[in-house]
C-alpha beads as a LAMMPS data file, in Angstrom:
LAMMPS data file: protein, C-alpha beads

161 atoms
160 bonds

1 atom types
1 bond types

-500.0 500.0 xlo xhi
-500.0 500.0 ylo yhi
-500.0 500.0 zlo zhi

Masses

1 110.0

Atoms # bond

1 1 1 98.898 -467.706 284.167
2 1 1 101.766 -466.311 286.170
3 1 1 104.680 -463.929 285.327
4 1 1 107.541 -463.333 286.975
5 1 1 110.216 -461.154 286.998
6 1 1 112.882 -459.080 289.265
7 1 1 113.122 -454.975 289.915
8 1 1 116.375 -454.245 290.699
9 1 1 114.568 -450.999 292.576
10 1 1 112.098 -448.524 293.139
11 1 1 112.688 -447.158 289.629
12 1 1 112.238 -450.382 288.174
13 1 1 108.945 -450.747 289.655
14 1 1 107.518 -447.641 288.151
15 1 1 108.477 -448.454 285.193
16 1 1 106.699 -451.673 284.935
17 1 1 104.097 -449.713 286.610
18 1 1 104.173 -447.440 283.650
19 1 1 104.098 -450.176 281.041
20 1 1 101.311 -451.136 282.393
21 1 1 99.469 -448.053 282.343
22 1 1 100.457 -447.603 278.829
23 1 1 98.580 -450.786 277.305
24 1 1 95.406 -451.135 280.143
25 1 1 92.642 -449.693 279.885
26 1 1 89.667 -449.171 281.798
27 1 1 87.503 -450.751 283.149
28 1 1 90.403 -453.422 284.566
29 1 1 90.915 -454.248 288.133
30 1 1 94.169 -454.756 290.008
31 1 1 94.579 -456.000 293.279
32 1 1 98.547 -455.548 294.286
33 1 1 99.772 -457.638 297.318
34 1 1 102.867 -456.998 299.736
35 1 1 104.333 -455.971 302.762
36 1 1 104.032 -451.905 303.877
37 1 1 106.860 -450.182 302.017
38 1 1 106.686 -453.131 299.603
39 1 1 106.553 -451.224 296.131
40 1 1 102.662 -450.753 295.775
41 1 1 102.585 -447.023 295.511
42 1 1 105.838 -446.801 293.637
43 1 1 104.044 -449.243 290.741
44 1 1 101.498 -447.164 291.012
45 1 1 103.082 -444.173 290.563
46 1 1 103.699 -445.430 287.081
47 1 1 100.463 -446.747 286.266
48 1 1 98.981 -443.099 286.478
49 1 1 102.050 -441.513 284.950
50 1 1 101.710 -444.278 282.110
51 1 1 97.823 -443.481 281.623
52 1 1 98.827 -439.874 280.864
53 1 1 98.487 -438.223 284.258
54 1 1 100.519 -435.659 285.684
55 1 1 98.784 -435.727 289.114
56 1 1 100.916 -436.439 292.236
57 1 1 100.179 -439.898 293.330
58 1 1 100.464 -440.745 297.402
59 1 1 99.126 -444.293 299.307
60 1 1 95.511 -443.847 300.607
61 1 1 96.539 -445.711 303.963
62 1 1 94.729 -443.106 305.864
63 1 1 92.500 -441.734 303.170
64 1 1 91.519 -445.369 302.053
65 1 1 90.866 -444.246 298.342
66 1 1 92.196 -441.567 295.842
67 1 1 90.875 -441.178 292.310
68 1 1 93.159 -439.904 289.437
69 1 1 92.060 -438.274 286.704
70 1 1 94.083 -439.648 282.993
71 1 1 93.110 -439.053 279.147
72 1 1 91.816 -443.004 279.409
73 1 1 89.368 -442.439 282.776
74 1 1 90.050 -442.823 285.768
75 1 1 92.343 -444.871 288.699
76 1 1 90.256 -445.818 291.815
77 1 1 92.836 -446.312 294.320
78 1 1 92.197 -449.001 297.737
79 1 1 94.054 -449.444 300.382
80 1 1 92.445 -451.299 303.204
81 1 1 94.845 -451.822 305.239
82 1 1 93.721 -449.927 308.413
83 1 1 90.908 -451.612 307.783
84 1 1 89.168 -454.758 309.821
85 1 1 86.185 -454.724 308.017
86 1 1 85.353 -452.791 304.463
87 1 1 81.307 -452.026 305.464
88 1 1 80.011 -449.583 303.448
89 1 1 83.758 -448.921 301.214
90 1 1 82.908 -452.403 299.859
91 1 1 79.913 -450.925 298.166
92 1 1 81.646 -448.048 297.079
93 1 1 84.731 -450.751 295.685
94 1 1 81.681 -452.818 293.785
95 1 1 80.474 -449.044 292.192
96 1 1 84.340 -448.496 291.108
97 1 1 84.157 -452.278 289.735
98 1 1 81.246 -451.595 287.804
99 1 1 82.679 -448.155 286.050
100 1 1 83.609 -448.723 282.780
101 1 1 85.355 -445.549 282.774
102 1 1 87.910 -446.712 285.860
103 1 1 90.840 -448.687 286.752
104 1 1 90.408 -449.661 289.983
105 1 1 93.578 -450.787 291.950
106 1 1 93.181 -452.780 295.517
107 1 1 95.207 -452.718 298.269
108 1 1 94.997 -455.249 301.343
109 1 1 92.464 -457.113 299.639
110 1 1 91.634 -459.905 301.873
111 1 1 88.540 -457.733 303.598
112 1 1 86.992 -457.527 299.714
113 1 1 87.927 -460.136 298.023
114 1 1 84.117 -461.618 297.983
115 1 1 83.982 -458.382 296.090
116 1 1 86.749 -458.390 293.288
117 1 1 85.906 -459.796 290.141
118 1 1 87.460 -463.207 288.818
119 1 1 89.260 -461.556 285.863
120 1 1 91.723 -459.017 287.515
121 1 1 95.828 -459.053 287.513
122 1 1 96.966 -460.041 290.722
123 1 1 100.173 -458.634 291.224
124 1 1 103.026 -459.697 294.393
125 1 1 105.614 -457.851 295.507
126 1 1 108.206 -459.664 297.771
127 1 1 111.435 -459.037 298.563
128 1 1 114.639 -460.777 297.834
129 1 1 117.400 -461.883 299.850
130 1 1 119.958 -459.869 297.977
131 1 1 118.907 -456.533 297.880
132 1 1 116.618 -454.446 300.158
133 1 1 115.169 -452.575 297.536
134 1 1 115.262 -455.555 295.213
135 1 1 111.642 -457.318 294.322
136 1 1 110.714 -460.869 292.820
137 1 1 107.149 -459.284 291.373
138 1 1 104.567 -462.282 290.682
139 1 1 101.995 -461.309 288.119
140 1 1 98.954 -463.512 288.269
141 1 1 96.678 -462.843 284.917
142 1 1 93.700 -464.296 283.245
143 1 1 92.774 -465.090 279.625
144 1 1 91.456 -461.090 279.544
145 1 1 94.737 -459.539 280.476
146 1 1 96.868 -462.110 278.456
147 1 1 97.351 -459.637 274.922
148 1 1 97.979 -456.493 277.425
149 1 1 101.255 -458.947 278.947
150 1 1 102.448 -460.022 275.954
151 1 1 103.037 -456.265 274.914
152 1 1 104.484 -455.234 278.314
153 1 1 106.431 -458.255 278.618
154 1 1 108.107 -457.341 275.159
155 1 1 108.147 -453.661 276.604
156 1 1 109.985 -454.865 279.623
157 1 1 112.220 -456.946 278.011
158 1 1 113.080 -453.922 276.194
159 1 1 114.002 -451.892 279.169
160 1 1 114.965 -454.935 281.780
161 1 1 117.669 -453.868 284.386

Bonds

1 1 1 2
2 1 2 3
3 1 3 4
4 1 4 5
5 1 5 6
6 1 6 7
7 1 7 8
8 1 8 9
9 1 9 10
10 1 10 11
11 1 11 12
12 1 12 13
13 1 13 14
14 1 14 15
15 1 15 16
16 1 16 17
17 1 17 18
18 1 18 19
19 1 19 20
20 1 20 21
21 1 21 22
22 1 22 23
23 1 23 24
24 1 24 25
25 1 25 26
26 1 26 27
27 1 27 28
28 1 28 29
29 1 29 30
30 1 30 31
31 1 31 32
32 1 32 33
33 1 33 34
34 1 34 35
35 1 35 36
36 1 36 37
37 1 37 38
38 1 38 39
39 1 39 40
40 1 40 41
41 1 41 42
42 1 42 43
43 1 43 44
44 1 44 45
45 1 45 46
46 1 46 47
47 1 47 48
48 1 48 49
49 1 49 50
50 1 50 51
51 1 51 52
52 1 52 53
53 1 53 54
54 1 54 55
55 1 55 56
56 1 56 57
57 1 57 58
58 1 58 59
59 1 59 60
60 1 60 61
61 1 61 62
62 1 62 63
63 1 63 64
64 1 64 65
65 1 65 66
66 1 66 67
67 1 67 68
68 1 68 69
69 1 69 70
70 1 70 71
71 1 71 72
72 1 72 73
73 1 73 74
74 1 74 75
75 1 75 76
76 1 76 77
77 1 77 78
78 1 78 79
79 1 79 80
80 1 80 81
81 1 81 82
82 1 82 83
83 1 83 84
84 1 84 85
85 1 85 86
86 1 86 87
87 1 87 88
88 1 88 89
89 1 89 90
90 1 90 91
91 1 91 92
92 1 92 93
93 1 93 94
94 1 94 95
95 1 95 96
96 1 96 97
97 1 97 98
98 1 98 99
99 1 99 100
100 1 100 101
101 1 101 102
102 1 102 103
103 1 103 104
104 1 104 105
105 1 105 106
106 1 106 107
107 1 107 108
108 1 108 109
109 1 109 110
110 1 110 111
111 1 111 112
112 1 112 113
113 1 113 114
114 1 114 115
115 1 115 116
116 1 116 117
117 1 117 118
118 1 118 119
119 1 119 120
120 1 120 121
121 1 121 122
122 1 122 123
123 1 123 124
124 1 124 125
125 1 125 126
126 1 126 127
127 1 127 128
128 1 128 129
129 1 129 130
130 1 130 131
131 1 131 132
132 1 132 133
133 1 133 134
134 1 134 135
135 1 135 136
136 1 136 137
137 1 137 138
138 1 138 139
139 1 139 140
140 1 140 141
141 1 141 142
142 1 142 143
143 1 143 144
144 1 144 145
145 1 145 146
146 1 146 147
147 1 147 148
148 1 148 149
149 1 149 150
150 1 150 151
151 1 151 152
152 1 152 153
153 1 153 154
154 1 154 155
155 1 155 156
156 1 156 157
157 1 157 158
158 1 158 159
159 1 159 160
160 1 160 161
């Protein structure tokens, strides 16, 4: 199942971000696609600040993972993007996957995708021809995830730019 919708901007994508964070729970996998400076860390962001975090969030380009700590567990954060093979950070990706205590967001996935589970939200930012700061965000979900959208999607609706 696919959902689509537009941020007008970088606010708008921590909010959804936020919405999110607000009705997942671990354990829950996200793998977020898109170009560098796409809206990834902005949506995540949000997703900690929704789980109840106050902890400054930054992209783990060069650190390739950051954990934040939230009332509901944890966020494992990936980003392989420097990245031309995973080796051993794919085991420690399958040890996140396996916490039931952790959200575990991907970045670059395509070196670990043998590793990602089936049921995780898939989520693409891309931009639009209007608007440089403007994204069409695709949000690719299985049966799992499908109560958790209905209640952001009402959210959203709620707060749509």
């Amino acid at each position: 199942m696919i959902w689509q919708i537009v941020s007008t901007g970088p606010e708008d994508t921590e909010k959804l971000g936020a919405l999110f964070g607000r009705h997942l729970k671990p354990p829950a996998t996200l793998e977020l696609r898109a170009d560098l400076g796409g809206g990834k860390t902005t949506f995540v962001r949000g997703l900690v600040s929704g789980l109840g975090s106050e902890q400054i969030v930054s992209s783990p380009t060069f650190t390739i993972s950051r954990i934040y700590k939230t009332p509901a567990g944890e966020v494992h954060h990936y980003d392989f993007y420097r990245l031309a093979d995973a080796g051993v950070l794919a085991d420690q990706l399958s040890e996140s996957l396996e916490n039931e205590k952790a959200l575990t967001v991907v970045e670059w996935s395509d070196i670990v995708k043998e590793v990602l589970p089936d049921q995780r939200l898939s989520i693409e930012f891309a931009p639009t021809a209007s608007d440089p700061d403007e994204r069409q965000i695709n949000i690719k979900y299985t049966d799992t995830f499908e109560e958790a959208i209905k209640v952001v999607q009402t959210d959203w609706q709620e707060i749509e730019p």
